[in-house]
C-alpha positions in Angstrom: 33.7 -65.3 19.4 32.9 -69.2 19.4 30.2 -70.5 16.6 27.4 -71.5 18.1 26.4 -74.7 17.6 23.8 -75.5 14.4 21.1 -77.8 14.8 19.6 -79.3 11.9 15.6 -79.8 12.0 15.1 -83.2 13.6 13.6 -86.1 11.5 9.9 -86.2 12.9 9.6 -82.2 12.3 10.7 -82.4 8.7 8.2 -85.3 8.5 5.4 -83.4 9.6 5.9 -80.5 7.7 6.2 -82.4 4.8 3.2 -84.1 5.4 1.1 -81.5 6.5 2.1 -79.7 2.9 2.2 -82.7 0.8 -1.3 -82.7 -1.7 -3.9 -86.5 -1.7 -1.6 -89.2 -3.2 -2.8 -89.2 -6.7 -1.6 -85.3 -6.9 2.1 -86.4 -6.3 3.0 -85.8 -9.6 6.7 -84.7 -8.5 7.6 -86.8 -5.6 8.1 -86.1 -2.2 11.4 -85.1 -0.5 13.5 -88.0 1.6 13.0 -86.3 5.0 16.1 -89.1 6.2 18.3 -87.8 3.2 17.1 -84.3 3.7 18.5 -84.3 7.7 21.8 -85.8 6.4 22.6 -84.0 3.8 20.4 -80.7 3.6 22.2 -78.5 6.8 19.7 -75.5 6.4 17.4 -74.3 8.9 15.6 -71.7 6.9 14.9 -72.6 3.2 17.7 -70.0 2.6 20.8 -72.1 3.5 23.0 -69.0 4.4 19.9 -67.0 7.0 19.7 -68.0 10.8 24.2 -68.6 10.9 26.5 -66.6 12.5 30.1 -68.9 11.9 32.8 -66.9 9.9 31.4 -67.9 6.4 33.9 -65.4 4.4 37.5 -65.7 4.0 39.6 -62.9 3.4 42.9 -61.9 2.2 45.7 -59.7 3.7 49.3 -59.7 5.5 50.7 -58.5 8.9 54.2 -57.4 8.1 55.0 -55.2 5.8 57.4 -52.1 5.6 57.5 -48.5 4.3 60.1 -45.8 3.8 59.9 -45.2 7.4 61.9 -48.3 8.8 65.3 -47.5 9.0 66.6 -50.6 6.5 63.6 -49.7 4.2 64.2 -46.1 3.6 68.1 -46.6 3.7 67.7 -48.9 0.4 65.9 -46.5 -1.1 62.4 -46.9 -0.2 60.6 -43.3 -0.3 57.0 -45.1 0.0 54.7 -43.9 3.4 51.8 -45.3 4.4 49.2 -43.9 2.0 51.3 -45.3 -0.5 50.9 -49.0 1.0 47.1 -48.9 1.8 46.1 -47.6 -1.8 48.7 -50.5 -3.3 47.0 -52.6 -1.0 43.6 -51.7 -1.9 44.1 -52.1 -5.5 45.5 -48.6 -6.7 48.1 -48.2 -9.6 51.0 -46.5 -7.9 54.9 -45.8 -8.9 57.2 -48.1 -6.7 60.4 -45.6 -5.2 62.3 -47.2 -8.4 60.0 -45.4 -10.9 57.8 -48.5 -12.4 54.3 -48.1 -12.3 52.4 -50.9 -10.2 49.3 -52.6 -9.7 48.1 -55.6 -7.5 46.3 -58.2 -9.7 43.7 -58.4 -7.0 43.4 -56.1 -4.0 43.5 -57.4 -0.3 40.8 -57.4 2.2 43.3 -55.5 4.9 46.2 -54.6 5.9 48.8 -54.2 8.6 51.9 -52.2 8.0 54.6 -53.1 10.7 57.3 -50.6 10.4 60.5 -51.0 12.9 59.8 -49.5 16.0 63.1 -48.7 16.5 64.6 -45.4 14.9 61.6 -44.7 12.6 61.9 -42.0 11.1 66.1 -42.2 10.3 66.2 -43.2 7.0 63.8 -40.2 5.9 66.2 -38.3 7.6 69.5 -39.5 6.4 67.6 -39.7 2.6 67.5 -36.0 2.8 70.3 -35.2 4.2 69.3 -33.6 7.7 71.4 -31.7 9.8 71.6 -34.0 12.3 72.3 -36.7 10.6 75.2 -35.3 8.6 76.8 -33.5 12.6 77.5 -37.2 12.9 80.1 -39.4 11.8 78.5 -42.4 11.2 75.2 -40.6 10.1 77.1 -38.7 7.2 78.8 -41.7 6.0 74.8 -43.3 5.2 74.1 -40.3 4.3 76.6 -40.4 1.3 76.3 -43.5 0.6 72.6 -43.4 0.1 73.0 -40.0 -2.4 75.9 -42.0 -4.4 72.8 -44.6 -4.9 73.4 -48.0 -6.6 76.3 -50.9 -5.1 76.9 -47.4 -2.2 73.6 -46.7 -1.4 73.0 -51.0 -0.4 76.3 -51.3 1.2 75.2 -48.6 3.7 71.8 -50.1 4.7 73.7 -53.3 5.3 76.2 -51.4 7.2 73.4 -49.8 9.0 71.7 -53.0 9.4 74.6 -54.8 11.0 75.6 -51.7 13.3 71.7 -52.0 14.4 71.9 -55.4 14.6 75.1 -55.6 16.9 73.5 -52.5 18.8 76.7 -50.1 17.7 74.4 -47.5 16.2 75.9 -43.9 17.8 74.4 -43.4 20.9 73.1 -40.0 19.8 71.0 -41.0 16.9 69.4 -43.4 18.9 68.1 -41.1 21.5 67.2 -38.7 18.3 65.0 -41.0 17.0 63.5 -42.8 20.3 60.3 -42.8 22.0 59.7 -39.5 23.7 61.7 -37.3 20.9 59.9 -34.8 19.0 60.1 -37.0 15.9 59.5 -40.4 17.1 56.3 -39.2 19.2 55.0 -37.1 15.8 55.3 -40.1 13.7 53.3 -42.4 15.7 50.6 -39.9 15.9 50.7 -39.8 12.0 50.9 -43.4 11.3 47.5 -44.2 13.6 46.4 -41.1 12.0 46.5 -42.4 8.8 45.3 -46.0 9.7 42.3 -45.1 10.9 41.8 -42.3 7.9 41.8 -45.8 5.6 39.6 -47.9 7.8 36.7 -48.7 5.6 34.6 -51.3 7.5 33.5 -54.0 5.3 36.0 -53.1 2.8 39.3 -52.5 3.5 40.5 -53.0 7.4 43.7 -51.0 8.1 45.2 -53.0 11.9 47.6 -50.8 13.1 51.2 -52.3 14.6 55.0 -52.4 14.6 57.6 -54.4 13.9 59.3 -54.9 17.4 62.6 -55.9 16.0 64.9 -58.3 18.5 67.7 -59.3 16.6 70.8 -59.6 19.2 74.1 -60.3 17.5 72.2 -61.0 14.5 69.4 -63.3 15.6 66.6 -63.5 14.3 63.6 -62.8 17.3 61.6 -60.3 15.6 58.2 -59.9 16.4 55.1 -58.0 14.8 52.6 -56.1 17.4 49.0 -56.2 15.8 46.0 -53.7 17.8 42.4 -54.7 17.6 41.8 -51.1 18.0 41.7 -47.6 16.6 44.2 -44.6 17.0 42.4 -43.4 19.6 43.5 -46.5 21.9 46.9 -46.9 19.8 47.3 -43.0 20.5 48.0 -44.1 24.3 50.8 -45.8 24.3 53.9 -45.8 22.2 55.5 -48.6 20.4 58.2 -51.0 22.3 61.9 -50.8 21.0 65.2 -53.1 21.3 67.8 -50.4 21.1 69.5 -49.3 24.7 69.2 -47.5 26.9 65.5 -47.7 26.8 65.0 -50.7 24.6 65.1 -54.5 25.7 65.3 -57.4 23.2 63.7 -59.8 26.0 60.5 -61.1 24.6 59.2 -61.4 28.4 59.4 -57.4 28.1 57.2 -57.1 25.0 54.9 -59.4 26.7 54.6 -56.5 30.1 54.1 -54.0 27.3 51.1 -56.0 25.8 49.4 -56.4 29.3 50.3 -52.5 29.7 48.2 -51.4 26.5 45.4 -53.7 27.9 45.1 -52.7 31.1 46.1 -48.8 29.9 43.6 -48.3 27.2 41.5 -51.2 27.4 42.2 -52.4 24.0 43.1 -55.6 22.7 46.8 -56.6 21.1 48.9 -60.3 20.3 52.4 -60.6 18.9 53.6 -62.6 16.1 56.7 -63.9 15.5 59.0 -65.1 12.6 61.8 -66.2 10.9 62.8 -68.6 12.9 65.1 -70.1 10.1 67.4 -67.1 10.9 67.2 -67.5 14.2 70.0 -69.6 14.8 68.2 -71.8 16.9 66.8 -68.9 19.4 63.2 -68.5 18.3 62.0 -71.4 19.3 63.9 -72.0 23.1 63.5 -75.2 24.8 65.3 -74.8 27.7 67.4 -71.4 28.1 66.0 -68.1 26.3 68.6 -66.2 24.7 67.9 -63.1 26.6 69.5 -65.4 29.5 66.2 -66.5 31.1 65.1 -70.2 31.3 61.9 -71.6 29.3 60.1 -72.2 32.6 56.1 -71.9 33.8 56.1 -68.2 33.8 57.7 -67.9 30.2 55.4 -70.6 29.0 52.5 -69.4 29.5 53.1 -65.7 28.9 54.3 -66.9 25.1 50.9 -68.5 25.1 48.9 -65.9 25.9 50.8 -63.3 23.6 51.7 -65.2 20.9 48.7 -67.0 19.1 50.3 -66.9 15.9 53.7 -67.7 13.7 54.4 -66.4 10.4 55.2 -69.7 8.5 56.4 -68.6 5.3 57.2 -65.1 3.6 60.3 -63.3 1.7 63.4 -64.6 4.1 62.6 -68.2 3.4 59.8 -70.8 4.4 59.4 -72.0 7.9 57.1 -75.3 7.8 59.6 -77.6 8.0 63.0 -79.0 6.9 64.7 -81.5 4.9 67.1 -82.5 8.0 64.2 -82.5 10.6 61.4 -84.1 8.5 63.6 -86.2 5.8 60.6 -88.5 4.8 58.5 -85.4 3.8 59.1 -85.3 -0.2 58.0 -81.8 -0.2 60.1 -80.0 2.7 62.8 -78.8 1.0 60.8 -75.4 -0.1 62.1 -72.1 -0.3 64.5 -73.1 2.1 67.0 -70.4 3.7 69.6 -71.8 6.4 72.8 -71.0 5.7 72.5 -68.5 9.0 71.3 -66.0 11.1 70.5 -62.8 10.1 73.5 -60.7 9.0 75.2 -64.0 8.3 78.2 -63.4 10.9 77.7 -66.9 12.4 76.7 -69.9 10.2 73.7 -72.7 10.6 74.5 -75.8 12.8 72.0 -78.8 12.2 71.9 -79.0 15.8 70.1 -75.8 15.4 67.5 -76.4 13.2 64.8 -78.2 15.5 64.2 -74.5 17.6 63.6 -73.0 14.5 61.1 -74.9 12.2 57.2 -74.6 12.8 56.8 -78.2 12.3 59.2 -79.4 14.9 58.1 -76.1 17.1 54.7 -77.6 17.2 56.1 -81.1 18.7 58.1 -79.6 21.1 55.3 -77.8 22.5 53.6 -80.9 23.3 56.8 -81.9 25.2 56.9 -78.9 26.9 53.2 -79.0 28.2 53.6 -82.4 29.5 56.8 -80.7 31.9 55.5 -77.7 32.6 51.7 -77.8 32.1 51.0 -74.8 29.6 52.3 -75.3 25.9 54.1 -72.1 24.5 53.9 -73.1 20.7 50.4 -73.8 20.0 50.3 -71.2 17.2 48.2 -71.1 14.1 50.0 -70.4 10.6 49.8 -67.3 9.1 52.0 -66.0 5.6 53.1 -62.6 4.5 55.7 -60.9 2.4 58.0 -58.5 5.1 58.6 -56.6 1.6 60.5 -53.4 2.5 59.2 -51.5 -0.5 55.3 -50.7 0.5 54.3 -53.0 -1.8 52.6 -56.3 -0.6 53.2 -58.1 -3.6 53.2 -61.8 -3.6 52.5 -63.3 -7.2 55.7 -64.6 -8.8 54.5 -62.8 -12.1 54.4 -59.8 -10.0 56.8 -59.8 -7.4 58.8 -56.2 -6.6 61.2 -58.3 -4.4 62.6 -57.4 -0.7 63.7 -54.2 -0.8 63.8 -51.0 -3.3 67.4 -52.1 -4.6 65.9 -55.6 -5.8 62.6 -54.0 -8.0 62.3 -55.8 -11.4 65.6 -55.2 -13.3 67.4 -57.2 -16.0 70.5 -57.5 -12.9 68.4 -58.0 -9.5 68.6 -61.8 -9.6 72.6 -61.3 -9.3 72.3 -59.1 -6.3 72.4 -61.1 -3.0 70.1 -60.7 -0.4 72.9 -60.5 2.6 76.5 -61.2 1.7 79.3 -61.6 4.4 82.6 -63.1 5.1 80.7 -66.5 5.9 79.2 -66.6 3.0 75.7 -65.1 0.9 72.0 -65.4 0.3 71.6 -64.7 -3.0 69.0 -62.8 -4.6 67.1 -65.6 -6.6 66.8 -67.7 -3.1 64.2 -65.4 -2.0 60.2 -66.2 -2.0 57.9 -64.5 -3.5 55.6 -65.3 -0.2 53.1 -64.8 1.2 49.3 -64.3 2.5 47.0 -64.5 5.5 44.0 -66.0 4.9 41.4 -65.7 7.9 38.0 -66.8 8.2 35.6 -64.0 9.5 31.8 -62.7 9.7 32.8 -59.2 8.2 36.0 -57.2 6.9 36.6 -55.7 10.5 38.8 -54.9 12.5 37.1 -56.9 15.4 36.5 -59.7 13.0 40.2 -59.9 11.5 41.8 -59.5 15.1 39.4 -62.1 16.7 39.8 -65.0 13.7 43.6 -64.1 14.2 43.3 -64.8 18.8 41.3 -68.0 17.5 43.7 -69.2 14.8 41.3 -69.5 12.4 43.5 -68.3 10.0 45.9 -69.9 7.5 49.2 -69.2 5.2 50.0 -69.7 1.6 52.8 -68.7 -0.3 50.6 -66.7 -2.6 47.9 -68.1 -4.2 44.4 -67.5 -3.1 43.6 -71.2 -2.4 40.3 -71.3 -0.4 40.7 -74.3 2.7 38.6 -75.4 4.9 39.6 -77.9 8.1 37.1 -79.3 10.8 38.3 -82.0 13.1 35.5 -84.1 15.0 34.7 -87.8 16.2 32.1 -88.3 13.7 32.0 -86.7 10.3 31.7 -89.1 6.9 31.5 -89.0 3.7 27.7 -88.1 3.8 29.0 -84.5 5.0 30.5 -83.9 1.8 27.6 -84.6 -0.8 27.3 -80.3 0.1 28.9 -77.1 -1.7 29.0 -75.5 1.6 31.1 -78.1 4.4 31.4 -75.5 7.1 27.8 -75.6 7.7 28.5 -79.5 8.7 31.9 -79.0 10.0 30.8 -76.1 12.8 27.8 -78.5 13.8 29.6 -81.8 14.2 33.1 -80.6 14.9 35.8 -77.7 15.5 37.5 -75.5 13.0 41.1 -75.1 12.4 43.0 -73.4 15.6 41.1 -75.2 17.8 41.2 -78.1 20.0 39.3 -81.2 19.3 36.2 -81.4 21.7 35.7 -84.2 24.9 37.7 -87.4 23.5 35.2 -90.3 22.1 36.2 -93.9 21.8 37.2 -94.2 18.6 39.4 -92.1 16.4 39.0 -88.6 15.2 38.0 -87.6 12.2 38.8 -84.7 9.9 36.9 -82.7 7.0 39.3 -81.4 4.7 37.9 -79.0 1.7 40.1 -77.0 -0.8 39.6 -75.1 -4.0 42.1 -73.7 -6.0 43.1 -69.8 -6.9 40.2 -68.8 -9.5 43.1 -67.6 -11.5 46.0 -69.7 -10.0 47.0 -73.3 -10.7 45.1 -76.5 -10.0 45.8 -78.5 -6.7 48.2 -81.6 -6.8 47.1 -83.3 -3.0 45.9 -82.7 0.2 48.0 -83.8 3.5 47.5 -84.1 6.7 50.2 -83.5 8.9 49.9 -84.8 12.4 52.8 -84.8 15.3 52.2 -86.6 18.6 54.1 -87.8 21.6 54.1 -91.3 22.6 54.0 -92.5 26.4 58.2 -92.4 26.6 57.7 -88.1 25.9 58.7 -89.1 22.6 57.8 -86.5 19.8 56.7 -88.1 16.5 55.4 -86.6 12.9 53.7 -88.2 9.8 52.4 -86.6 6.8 49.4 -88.7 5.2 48.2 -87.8 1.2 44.3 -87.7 2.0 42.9 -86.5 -0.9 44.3 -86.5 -4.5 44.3 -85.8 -8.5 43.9 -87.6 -11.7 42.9 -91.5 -10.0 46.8 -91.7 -9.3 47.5 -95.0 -7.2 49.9 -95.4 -4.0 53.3 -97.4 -4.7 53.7 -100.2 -2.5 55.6 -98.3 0.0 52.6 -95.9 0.3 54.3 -93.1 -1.9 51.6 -91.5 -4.8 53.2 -90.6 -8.3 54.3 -87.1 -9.1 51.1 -84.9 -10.6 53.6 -84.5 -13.3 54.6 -81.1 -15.2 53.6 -78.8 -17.4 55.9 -75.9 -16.5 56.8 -73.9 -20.1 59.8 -71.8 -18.9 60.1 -70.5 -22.3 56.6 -68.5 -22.0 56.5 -68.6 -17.8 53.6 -70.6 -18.0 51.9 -73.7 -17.2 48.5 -75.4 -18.2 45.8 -76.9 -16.2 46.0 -79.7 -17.9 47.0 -82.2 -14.8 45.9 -81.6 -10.9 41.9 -80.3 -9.7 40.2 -77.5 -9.3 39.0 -79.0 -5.6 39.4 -81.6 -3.4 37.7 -82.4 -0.6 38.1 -85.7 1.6 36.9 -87.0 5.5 39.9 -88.5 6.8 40.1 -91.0 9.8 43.3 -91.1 11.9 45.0 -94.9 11.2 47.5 -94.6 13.9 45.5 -93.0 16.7 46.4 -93.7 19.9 43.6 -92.3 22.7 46.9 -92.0 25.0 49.0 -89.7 23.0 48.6 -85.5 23.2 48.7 -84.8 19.4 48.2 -82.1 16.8 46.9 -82.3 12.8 47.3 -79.5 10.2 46.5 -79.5 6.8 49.3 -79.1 3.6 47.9 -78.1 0.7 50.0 -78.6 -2.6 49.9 -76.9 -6.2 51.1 -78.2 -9.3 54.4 -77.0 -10.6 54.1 -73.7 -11.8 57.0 -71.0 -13.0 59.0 -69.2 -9.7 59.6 -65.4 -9.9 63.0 -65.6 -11.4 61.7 -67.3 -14.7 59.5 -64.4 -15.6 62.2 -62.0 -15.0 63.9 -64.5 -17.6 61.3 -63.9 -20.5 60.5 -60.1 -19.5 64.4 -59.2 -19.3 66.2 -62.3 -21.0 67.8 -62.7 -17.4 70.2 -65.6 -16.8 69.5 -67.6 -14.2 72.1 -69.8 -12.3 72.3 -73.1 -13.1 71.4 -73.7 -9.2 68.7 -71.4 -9.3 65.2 -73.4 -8.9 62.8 -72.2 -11.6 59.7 -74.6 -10.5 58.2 -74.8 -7.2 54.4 -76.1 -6.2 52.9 -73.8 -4.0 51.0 -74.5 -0.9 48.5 -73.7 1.7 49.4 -74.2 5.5 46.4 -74.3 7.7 46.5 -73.9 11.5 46.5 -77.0 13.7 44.1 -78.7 15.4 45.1 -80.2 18.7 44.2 -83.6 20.8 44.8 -83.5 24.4 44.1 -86.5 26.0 
């Protein structure tokens, strides 16, 4: 649903009602209120600032991709966690992880989707006891005793049975086992709506039910996750989409005729979101052919639009803002960077590849592609979220339980790589301890989450529970800050983040950035404001601006600010709050507008240095860490774009 516009009391009506209530003149012992200041700076139309509104005034915190025993590569590395497991993790219950340590999140989420693979749920249960079925074939008995020898056995056969899946070789006859319309497939979907729905406390804990619908041809990265507005009832109807053959397709264009099936079927709503586009190998992000051999053309465009509302920027496998190569004036995008490949690693990266794979540049070529073919396919808002395959949605460096069940907290898991091939490895202390979904809602619903999610008022961060607001507009100033609570100025005299700015003015737009750090987490180094455009030539541009600031630094003469500085003890795995801000908040005009130019703005926010997830498996387990290993990152907040369409 759209805010409706706020309307402050006009000037002559806070006149009168002060006047009829002020006492005689020699009575005015305390003064009388400004009724000018009071209209600009006072947003309230009841003396209770919060009564008579109906914007999303509450942010909450969650993730939509996240994995339990029940996908195949999940339960093969030893993952014995189900669902219930996940949603009381989730909701802040102490549990045992399937390694045996006990576990606790140091706050709960607001809500939860759990995305298992569509494809073959149900296997790895299977082949982790040993069934029947599993050991009559060849292939199935080899996981099978690999995965009871545990240890280096037990993760060379989920690789094995990740490549085999990956280069669709899995024996034909364990497919059909474990395929919509078997016994076990259709049972398990019943449970896992079941069980959604059993945890569905509105207002506080949401439980979205989905899938993981996992495109990943000859190792390419094109998954995408499948998030339902609705109950079980509705989800009950269907069942889930899968990539294997004979009944499976890997063409996106195919996910997006099972979408508009569950619409039309049950009535319900449902959007896909994509990710990992760094291990795409270029594919994710198609500018001209699709890899499933179609062409990027109107039809494609605009069913990608429709569907896909969202991309998940940064989690696990690497983040996906942007890249050193593609944005090499950006001093902070080398982050958590993973691009030595696709998936499986059985063809390496190409830089040639890198600008269909990057949100960032994704954005820009959207703009391009609008101009040609009238519809653009990547105007996605940002979301974050872990894609751990443990059950355990933990993205806190000091608490991380890492990818999968074979890389828990041990004194050996940062020596374990991620995927290692012939071309090469992604070691284990490469990978992110990221991230969250932040959305702006009314209520913890269902309805609430889904629709702040179709609107893109939502936002990623690589953890931390920083708290951003982002209004774009033709006339805020500074005057709409002097408040503790912008939104009430940015929904009247502007648009939020995920939307497009309103009817163009004369003069350039202007943005209302606000941000306050994690209660518990560190303080905040800058604000930026990204923007892309294209010029008249179809040209694709990007700049990133520092807005707003800490500590009274000063701008070299080349523009650049100092570092924030340091105060990282790796000793301890701590850091102090000595340097940075608790908030900053800033109104921002564009410099370099140009009324002529389609263009889009999102807002980067940036921690101080604080300790990675590596460094307190150093001072918990005296683990040594490769000299290339990066202990010290600054976290950050990525909030959905804003767009200017001329």
């Amino acid at each position: 649903m759209i805010p409706r516009k706020l309307n402050t009391l006009p000037v002559a009506i806070v006149t009168a009602v002060a006047t009829m209530l002020s006492p005689p003149l020699h009575a005015q012992d305390a003064g009388t209120a400004d009724p000018d200041l009071l209209t600009r700076i006072y947003p309230g139309k009841a003396y209770s600032p919060y009564a008579e509104r109906d914007f999303p005034n509450q942010v909450f915190w969650g993730e939509t991709h996240l994995h339990t025993g029940l996908s195949l590569d999940a339960g093969l590395f030893g993952n014995i966690l189900g669902h219930d497991d996940a949603y009381r993790f989730a909701r802040g219950e102490q549990i045992k992880s399937s390694g045996g340590l006990q576990v606790k999140l140091g706050r709960p989420l607001d809500w939860l989707a759990i995305t298992d693979h569509s494809d073959m749920m149900g296997i790895a249960t299977d082949i982790q006891r040993g069934a029947p079925n599993i050991l009559a074939n060849e292939k199935g008995a080899e996981w099978a005793a690999g995965f009871k020898e545990g240890g280096a056995a037990a993760g060379k056969a989920a690789f094995d049975l990740i490549t085999h899946f990956a280069q669709m070789k899995v024996p034909e006859e364990l497919v059909e086992q474990y395929s919509p319309g078997s016994e076990v497939y259709n049972n398990l979907w019943y449970q896992i709506t079941e069980t959604a729905d059993s945890y569905y406390e509105p207002g506080r804990f949401t439980t979205l039910i989905g899938y993981e619908w996992t495109s990943v041809p000859k190792g390419f990265n094109l998954h995408r996750n499948v998030i339902l507005r609705d109950s079980g009832e509705r989800a009950r109807q269907v069942i889930p989409l899968t990539t294997q053959p004979p009944t499976g397709t890997t063409d996106p264009l195919d996910l997006y005729a099972w979408l508009q099936d569950y619409e039309d079927k049950t009535g319900g709503q449902a959007l896909a979101i994509s990710h990992n586009g760094n291990l795409s190998n270029g594919w994710l992000f198609p500018l001209t052919d699709t890899y499933a051999g179609g062409k990027v053309d109107q039809n494609y465009v605009e069913l990608r639009a429709k569907w896909e509302p969202l991309y998940e920027v940064t989690q696990i496998k690497g983040d996906g803002e942007t890249h050193p190569f593609l944005s090499p004036n950006d001093e902070f995008a080398d982050y958590e960077t993973l691009d030595k490949g696709n998936l499986d690693l059985t063809e390496l990266k190409q830089n040639e590849m890198l600008q269909r794979e990057y949100a960032r540049e994704a954005l820009r070529n959207g703009l391009m592609l609008e101009a040609q073919l009238g519809t653009n396919p990547y105007k996605f808002g940002m979301v974050g979220a872990t894609d751990s395959h443990t059950g355990l949605s933990t993205a806190e460096e000091e608490n991380f339980f890492g990818k999968s069940t074979s890389a828990e907290p041990t004194p050996t898991r940062i020596s374990h790589p991620f995927v290692k091939s012939q071309l090469g490895a992604i070691e284990g202390y490469e990978l992110a301890a990221s991230g969250y979904q932040a959305v702006w809602a009314s209520e913890n619903t269902r309805e609430a989450i889904f629709d702040a999610m179709e609107r893109k008022e939502t936002y990623a961060t690589t953890g931390p529970r920083i708290a951003v607001r982002f209004f774009g507009g033709w006339n805020f100033n500074e005057q709409d800050l002097r408040s503790r609570a912008p939104a009430f100025r940015g929904y009247e005299k502007g648009v939020p983040m995920g939307s497009d700015l309103p009817a163009a003015a004369s003069k350039a737009p202007t943005f209302m950035v606000y941000a306050l750090r994690d209660p518990i987490g560190a303080n905040l180094d800058r604000i930026q404001i990204v923007k892309g455009w294209m010029d008249a030539k179809g040209k694709t541009h990007e700049q990133v601006y520092d807005v707003a600031w800490s500590d009274g630094r000063k701008a070299d003469a080349d523009g650049k600010l100092p570092a924030v500085g340091n105060t990282v003890d790796l000793e301890a795995a701590n850091w102090t709050n000595t340097i940075g801000a608790s908030e900053l908040a800033t109104v921002w005009v564009d410099p370099d507008f140009n009324a002529a130019d389609k263009a889009f703005y999102y807002a980067r926010v940036i921690e101080i240095p604080t300790p990675r997830w590596i460094v307190y498996d150093n001072v918990r387990y005296g683990t040594q860490i490769p000299d290339n290993a990066k202990k010290i990152h600054q976290e950050r907040a990525y909030t959905s774009p804003i767009w200017y369409d001329p």
